[in-house]
C-alpha positions in Angstrom: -2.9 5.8 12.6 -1.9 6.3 9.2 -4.6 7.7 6.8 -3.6 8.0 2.9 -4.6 7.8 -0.3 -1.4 6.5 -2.6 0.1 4.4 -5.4 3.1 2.7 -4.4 5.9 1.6 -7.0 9.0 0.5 -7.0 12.1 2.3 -7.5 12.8 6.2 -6.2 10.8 9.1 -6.5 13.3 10.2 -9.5 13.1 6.9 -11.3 9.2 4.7 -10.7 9.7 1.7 -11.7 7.2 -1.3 -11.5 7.2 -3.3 -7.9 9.6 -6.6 -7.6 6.6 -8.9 -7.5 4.5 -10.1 -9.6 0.1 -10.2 -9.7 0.3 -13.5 -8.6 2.7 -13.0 -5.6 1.3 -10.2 -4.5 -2.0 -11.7 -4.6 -0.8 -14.9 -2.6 0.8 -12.8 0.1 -2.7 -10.9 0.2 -4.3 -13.6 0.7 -2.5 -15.2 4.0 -3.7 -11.8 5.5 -6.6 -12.2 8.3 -9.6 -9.9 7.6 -8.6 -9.2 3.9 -10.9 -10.1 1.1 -9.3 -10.1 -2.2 -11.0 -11.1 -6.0 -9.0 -12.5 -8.4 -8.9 -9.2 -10.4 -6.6 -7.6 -7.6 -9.6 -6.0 -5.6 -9.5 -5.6 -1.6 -10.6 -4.6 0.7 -9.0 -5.7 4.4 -10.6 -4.2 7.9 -9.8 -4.5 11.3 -9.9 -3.0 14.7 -7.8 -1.0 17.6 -7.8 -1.5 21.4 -10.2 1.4 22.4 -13.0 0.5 20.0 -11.5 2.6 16.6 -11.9 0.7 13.1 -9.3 1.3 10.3 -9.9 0.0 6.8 -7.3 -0.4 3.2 -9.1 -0.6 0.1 -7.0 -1.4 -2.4 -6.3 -2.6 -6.3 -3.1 -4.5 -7.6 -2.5 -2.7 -11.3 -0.7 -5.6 -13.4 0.9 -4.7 -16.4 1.8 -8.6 -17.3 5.1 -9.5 -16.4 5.0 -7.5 -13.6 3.2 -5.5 -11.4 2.9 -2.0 -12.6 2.1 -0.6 -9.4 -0.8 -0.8 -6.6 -3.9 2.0 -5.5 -4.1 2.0 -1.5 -6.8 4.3 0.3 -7.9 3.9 3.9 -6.5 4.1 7.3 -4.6 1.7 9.5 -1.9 1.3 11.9 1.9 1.2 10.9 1.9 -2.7 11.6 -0.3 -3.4 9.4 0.5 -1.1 6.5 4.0 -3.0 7.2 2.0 -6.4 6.2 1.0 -4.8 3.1 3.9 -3.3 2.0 6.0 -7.2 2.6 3.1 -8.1 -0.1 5.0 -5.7 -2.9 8.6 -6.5 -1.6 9.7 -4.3 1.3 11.7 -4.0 2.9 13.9 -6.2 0.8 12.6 -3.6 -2.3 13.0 0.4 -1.7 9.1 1.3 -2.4 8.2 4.9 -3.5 4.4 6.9 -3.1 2.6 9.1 -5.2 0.3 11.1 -3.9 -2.4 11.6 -6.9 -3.9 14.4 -5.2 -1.0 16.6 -4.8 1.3 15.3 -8.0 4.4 14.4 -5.8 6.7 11.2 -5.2 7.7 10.7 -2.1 10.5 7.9 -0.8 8.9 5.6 2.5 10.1 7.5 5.4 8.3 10.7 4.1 5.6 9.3 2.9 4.7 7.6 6.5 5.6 10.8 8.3 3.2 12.8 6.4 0.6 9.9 6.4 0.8 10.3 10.0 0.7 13.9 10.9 -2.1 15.8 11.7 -3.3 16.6 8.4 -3.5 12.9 7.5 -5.8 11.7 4.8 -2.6 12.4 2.2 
């Protein structure tokens, strides 16, 4: 289970740029998710459960900065399939994705990010 608390760009930790989608694409690909619930101002929330009884829940905000979109807030737990789901709503892995982590002031590229999110002292 992954457990974090992140906002995900585009570009590398050296250089964040804004994601390769726009509100509206993002928001579309949201949407053809099962269990997520989405407004129209780029809210969600999406839940679900594991064999064995455990929940896991992503709430989430898409941050549009018109053109484009700026970057997305993600907080909750889930498994790595379906943070995969979310992340193919901003453009991976076609697009190289990069994570902030607000509490600690750091950038970190994917494969970090998911190795941390997944360790012991989760809740990154």
């Amino acid at each position: 289970m992954l457990k974090f608390q992140t906002s995900v760009y585009g570009g590398s930790a050296a250089t964040p740029e804004p994601l390769p989608v726009t509100f509206e694409q993002a928001l579309a690909a949201l949407e053809q998710l099962d269990r997520l619930f989405i407004e129209p101002d780029g809210s969600f929330v999406w839940r679900g459960s594991v064999s064995g009884g455990g929940a896991w829940q992503v709430d989430g905000n898409l941050i549009d900065r018109g053109d484009c979109l700026a970057y997305v807030e993600l907080k909750g737990c889930c498994l790595a399939e379906q943070f995969d789901m979310l992340l193919a709503a901003f453009g991976w892995p076609t697009a190289k994705l990069m994570f902030q982590l607000p509490q600690r002031g750091v950038f970190l590229e994917e494969a970090e990010f998911r190795r941390l999110a997944a360790s012991a002292a989760g809740a990154i």
